[in-house]
C-alpha positions as CSV (number, residue, x, y, z in Angstrom):
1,X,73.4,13.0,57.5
2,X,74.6,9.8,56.3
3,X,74.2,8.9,52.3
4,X,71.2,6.3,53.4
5,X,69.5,8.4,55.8
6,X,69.3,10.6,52.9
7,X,67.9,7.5,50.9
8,X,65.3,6.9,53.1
9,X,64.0,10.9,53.3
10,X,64.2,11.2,49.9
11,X,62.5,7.6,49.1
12,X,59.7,8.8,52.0
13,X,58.9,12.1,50.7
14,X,58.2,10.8,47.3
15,X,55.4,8.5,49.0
16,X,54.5,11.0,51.1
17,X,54.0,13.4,48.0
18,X,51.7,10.6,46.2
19,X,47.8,11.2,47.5
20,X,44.7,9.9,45.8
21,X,41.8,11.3,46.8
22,X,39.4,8.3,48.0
23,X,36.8,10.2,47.3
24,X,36.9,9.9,43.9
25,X,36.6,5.9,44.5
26,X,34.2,5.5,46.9
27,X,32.6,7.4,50.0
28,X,31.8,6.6,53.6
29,X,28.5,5.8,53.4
30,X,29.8,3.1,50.8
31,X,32.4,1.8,53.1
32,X,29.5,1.5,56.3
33,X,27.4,-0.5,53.3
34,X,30.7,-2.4,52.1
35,X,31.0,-3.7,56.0
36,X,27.5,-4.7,56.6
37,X,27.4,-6.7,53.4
38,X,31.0,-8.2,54.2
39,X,29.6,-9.0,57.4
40,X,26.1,-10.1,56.4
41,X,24.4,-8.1,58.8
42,X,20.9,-6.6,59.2
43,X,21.1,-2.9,58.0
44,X,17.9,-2.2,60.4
45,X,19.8,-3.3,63.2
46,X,23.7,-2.6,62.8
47,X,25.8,-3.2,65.5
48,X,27.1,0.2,66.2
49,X,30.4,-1.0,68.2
50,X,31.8,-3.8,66.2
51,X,31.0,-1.6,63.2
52,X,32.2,1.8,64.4
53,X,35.5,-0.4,65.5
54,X,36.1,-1.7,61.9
55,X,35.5,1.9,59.9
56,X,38.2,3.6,62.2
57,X,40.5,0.4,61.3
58,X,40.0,1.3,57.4
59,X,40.6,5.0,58.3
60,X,44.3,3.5,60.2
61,X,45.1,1.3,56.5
62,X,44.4,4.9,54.6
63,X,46.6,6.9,57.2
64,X,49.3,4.2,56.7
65,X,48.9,4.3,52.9
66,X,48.9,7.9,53.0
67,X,45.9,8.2,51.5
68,X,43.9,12.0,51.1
69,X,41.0,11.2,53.3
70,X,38.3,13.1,52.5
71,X,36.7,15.4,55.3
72,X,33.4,13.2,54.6
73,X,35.2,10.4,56.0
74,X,36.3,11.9,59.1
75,X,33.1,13.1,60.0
76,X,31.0,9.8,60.0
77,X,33.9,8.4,62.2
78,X,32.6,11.0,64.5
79,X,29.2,10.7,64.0
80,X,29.6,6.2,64.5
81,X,31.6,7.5,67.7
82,X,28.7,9.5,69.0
83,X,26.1,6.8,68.7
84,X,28.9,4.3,70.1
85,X,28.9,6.4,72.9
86,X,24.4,7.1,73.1
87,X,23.9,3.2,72.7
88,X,26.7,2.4,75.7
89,X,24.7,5.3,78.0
90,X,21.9,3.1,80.3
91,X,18.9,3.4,79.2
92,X,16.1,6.2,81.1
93,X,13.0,3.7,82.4
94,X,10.2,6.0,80.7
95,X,12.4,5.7,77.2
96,X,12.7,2.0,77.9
97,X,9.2,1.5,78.3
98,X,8.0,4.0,75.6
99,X,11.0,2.7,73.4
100,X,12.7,5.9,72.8
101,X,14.3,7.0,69.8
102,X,17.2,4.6,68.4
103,X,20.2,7.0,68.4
104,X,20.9,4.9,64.9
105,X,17.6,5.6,63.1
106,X,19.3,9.0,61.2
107,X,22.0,6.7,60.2
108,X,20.3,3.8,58.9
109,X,17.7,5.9,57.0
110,X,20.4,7.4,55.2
111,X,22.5,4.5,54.3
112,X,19.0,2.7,52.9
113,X,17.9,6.2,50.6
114,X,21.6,6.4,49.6
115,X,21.2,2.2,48.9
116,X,18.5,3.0,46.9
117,X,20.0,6.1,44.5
118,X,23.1,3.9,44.1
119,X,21.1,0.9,42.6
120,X,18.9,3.2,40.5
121,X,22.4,5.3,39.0
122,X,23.9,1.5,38.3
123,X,21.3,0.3,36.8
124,X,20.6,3.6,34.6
125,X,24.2,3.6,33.7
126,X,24.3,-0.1,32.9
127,X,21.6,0.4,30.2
128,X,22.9,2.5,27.5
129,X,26.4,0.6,26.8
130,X,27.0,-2.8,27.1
131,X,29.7,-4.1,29.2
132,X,29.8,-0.8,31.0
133,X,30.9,-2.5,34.6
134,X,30.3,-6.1,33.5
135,X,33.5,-7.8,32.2
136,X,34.0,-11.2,30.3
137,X,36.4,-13.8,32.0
138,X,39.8,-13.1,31.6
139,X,42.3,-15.8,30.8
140,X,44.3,-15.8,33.7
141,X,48.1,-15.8,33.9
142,X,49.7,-19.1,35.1
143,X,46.6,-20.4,36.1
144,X,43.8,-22.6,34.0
145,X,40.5,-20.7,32.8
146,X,37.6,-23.0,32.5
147,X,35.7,-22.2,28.9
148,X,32.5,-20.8,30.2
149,X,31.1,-17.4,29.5
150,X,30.9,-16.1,33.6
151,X,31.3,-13.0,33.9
152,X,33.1,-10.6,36.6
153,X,32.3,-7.7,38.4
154,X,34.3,-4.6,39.4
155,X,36.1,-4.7,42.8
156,X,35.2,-1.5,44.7
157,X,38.5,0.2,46.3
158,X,37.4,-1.4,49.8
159,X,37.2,-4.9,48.6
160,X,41.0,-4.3,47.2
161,X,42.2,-2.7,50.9
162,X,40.6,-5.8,52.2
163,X,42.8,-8.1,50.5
164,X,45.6,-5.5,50.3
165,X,45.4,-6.5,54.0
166,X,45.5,-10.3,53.9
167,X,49.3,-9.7,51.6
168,X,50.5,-7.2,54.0
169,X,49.6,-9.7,56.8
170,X,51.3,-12.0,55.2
171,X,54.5,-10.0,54.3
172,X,54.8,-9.1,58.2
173,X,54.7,-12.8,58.9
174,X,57.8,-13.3,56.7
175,X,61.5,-12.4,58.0
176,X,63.6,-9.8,56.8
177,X,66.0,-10.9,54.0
178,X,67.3,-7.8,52.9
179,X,71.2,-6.8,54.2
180,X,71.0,-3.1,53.2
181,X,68.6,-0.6,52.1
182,X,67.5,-0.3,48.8
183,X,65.9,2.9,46.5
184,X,61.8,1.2,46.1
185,X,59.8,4.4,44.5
186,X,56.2,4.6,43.1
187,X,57.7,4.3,39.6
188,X,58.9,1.2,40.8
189,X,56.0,-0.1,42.3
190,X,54.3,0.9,39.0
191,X,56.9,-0.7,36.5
192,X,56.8,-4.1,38.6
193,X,53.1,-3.9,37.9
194,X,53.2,-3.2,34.0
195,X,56.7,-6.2,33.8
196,X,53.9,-9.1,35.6
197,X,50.7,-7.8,33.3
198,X,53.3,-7.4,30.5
199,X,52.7,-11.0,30.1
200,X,49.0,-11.7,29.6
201,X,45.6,-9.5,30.0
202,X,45.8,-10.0,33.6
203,X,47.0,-11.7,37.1
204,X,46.0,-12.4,40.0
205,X,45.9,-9.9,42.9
206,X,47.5,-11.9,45.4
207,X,50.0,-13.0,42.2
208,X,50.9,-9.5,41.8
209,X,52.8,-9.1,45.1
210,X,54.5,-12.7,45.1
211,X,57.9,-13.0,45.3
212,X,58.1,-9.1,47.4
213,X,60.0,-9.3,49.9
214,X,59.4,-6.2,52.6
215,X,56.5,-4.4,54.1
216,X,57.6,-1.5,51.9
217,X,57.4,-2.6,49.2
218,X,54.3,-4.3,49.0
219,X,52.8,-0.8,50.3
220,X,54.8,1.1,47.4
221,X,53.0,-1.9,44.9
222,X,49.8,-1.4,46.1
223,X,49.8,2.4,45.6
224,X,51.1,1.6,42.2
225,X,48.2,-0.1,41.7
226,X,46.1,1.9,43.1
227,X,47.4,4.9,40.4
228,X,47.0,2.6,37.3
229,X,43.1,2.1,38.5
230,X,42.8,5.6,38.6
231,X,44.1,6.1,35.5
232,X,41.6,3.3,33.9
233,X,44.5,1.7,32.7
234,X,44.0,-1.6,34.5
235,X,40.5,-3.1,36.3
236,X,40.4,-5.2,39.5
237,X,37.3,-7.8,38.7
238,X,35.9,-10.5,41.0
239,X,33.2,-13.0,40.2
240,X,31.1,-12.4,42.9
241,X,31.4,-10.4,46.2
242,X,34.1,-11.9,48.0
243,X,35.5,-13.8,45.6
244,X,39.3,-13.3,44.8
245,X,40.0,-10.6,42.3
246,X,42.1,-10.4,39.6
247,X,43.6,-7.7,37.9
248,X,42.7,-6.6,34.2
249,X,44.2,-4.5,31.7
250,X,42.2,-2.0,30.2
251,X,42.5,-0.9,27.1
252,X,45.3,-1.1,25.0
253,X,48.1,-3.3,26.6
254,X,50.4,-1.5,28.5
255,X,54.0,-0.4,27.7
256,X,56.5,-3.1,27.6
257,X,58.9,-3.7,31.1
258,X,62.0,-1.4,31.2
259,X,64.8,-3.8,30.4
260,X,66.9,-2.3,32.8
261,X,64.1,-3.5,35.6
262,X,64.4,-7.2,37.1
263,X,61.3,-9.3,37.7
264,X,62.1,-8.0,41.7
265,X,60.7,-4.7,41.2
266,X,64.3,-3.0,42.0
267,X,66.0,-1.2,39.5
268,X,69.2,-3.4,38.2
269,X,72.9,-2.1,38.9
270,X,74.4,0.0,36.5
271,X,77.5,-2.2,35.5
């Protein structure tokens, strides 16, 4: 086995060793409710297909992040496949003319009781401590900040995949530069992170993966990122659903860049 085939096991099975359990972020009923509201659709009349089609592409982005799924999220993809398949079957004349029993109805009644417990737990843990979820506008980094007291609101983990998807998109579009193959680990992913916040309380999201220039790396970033969230140390915010987000330290500022680290996210040479 030659010295970079080596490389590229070694540098794998460190990703492949990394798993955060999305469960702990958000569950699949919140995704389903994530994708109606993204798509500004009738909850009392989803369309099962187009939505069933989506939720299994999320599932692919966690696969290809290497993400734990939980079981929970395997099993509605098979439950949205089974209605997929009821709602395609033709219709029996005496259920079409006594309007039989929509094979969403479960579904939907869940998704609005769980709707409902998720408002009432957000606003009962909004109450006691102000600024619990609700941040005050950061001053962003290399951009101008008008002086107005809007506030922002936390991302949720799909909003983040969502425009994790618009970069990688982007980074696929762009042609490979590099000659040979270099070492790009979490650490690294993490440290390019802590170097660009380094600088200010906070960045851009889209900001935070400029200047990256393979798919790899941008998926090693984005796990990074996904890791500091976890550990509370940084907050994606967003004015509004939809809105861009922008990335927030939390807390105490966070360690200053490794000097031995360029503003590429590669470790330098040893000289």
């Amino acid at each position: 086995m030659s010295s970079e085939e080596r490389s590229l096991n070694g540098e794998e099975s460190q990703l492949a060793a990394y798993r955060i359990e999305l469960e702990s972020f958000q569950g699949p009923l919140d995704l389903l409710l994530h994708l109606i509201r993204k798509n500004e659709l009738d909850i009392y009349d989803i369309p099962i297909a187009d939505i069933t089609n989506q939720y299994l592409a999320y599932l692919d982005i966690m696969k290809d992040l290497d993400l734990e799924v939980a079981s929970e999220f395997l099993v509605m993809a098979a439950t949205l496949t089974y209605i997929k398949s009821r709602m395609l079957l033709p219709v029996d004349e005496e259920e079409e003319e006594g309007e039989g029993e929509d094979p969403r109805e479960e579904l939907i009644r869940r998704l609005i009781e769980y709707q409902k417990y998720k408002r009432a737990a957000q606003d009962l843990a909004g109450m006691p401590v102000l600024y619990h979820d609700i941040f005050v506008r950061p001053e962003l980094t290399a951009e101008k900040s008008p002086s107005t007291d809007e506030t922002f609101i936390e991302a949720t983990i799909f909003q983040l995949m969502d425009a994790f998807q618009s970069v990688l998109t982007e980074a696929d579009r762009k042609a490979p530069v590099e000659v040979t193959r270099e070492t790009y680990t979490l650490e690294n992913g993490i440290s390019l992170i802590e170097s660009r916040l380094a600088r200010g309380s906070s960045i851009s999201f889209g900001g935070l993966f400029s200047g990256l220039d393979s798919r790899r790396k941008v998926i090693t970033v984005f796990l990074g990122l996904l890791e500091l969230i976890r550990r509370g140390r940084v907050i994606a915010v967003q004015a509004d659903f939809g809105d861009p987000i922008s990335l927030v330290l939390n807390g105490e500022p966070l360690a200053d860049p490794d000097p031995d680290f360029d503003e590429e996210g590669t470790v330098a040479d040893e000289k």
